[in-house]
N, C-alpha and C positions, 0 to 999 in steps of 0.2 A: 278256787274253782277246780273241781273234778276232771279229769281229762276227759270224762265220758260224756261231759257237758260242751264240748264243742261239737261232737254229732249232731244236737239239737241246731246250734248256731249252721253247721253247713244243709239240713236238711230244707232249707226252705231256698238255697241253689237252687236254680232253673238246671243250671245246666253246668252239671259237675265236672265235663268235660273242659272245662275252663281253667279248673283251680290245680295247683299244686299246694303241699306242704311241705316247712320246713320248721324243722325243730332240734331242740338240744336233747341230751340225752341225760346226763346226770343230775338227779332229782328234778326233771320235769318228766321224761319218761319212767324214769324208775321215780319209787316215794321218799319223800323229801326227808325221809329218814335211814334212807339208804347210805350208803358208802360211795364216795366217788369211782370212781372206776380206774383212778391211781390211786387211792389207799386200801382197795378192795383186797390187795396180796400182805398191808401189813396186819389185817386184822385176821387173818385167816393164821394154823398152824402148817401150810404148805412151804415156807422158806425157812428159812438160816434167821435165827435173831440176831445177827449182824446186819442183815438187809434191814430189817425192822427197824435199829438204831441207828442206821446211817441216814436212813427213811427221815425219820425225822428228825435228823438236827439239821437235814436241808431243809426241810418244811419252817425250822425255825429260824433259817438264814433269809429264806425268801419269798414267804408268806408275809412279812411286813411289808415286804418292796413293793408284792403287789396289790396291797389294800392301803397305800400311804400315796394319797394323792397328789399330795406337796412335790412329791419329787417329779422329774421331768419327764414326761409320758417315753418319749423315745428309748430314754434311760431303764426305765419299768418294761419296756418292749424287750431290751436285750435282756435283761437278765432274769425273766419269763424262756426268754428260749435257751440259757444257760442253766438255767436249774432243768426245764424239762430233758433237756440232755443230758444231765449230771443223773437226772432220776434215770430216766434209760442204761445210762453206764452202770448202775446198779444190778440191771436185770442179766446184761450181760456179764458183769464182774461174779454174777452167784451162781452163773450156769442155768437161769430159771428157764424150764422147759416150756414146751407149748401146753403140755397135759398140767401141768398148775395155773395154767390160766384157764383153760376150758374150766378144772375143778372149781377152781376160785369165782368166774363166773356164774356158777351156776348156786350158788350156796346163798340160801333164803335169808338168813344171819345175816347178810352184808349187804344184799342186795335186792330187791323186790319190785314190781311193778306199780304204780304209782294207780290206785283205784280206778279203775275204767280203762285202763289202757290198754290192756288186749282186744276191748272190743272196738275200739277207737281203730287200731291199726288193721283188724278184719274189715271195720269199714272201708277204711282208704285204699285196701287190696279188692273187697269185692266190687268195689265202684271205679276200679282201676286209676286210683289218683295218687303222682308218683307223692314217697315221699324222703326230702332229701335230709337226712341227717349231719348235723356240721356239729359235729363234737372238738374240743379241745382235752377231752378222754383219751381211752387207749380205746381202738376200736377193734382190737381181738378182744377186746373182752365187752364190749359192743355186739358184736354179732354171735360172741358162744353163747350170750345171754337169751339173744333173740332164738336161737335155735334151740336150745335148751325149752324156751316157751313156745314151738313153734309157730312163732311170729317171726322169720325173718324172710318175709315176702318179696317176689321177686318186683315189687314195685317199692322196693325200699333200696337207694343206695347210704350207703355210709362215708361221709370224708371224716379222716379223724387221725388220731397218730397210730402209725400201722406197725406192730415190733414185727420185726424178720427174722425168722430162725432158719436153722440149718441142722439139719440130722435131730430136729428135733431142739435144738436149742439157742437162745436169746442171742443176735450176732450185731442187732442194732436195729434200725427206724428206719422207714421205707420214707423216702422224698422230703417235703420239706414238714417242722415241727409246726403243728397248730396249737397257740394256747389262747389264753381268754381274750388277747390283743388285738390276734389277726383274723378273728374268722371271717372279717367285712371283708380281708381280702382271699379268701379259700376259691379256687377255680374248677369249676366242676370241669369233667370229663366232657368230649365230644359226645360221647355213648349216650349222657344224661341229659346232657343241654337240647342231642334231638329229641328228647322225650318230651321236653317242657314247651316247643313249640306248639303255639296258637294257643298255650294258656299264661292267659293274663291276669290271673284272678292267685293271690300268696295269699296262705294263713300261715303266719310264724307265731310257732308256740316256744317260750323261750322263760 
């Protein structure tokens, strides 16, 4: 299904004022032929081909862990949030700036918008219906994305992993890591949660 095909499904809403949305962001927002939005810096020539090769021989440390269901969920929890740290220490061990993530963002080769999606996310801004993004992505390159297309509407928030820089460069991960395990427990902000009062009406696109 096209993203531009859920407009159709909320247009016959009485009353829009009810609903929020919530959705993912790598290859459901962007197209499913996209790049995830942590391998969107290996495919690109903006880093050190050191990053590239450290890049993936985690990928092939911990990419079975977490598609091997036999092993014990709690176990695949920890080491979900050790690799995505391990990946982070990368960013910071290569000095990766903020300005190679904006670039990296914004580059049609890796990354694109998934058919109807821009017009999906003007709807839910000019009908004013919040929508809350829970990525287990990086969400700087979340939101250089969105503004690069200007689509990052101020009825859009983002929870997702947030790198932090300083003078410009990678220093580590703001709060706590979200990867594919935890999002059922991600806490939105006070700021958001007053938003969503008296709607009782979720579309999760996912």
């Amino acid at each position: 299904m096209y993203i531009k095909d859920f407009v159709e499904k909320l247009l016959p809403i009485q009353n829009l004022n009810n609903l929020y949305v919530v959705a993912d962001f790598d290859r459901t927002i962007t197209a499913g032929s996209s790049k995830t939005s942590w391998s969107v810096l290996a495919d690109t020539d903006l880093v050190p081909e050191e990053y590239s090769t450290e890049r993936h021989k985690q990928y092939d440390k911990y990419r079975p862990i977490e598609v091997d269901t036999s092993l014990p969920f709690e176990y695949r929890m920890k080491m979900m949030a050790e690799w995505f740290r391990a990946h982070i220490g990368l960013f910071v061990k290569y000095k990766m700036t903020e300005e190679v993530f904006e670039k990296a963002a914004t580059d049609l080769r890796v990354m694109d918008f998934r058919i109807g999606a821009p017009e999906f996310l003007e709807f839910l801004y000019n009908n004013h219906i919040p929508l809350i993004i829970i990525s287990a992505g990086i969400g700087n390159f979340i939101e250089a994305f969105l503004k690069k297309h200007n689509c990052y509407f101020d009825n859009i928030y983002v929870s997702s992993n947030k790198i932090l820089f300083e003078n410009g460069v990678a220093v580590g991960v703001g709060e706590n890591i979200i990867h594919s395990f935890n999002k059922n427990e991600v806490s939105l902000p006070t700021e958001i949660t007053n938003k969503l009062k008296g709607r009782n009406q979720v579309l999760l696109i996912r």
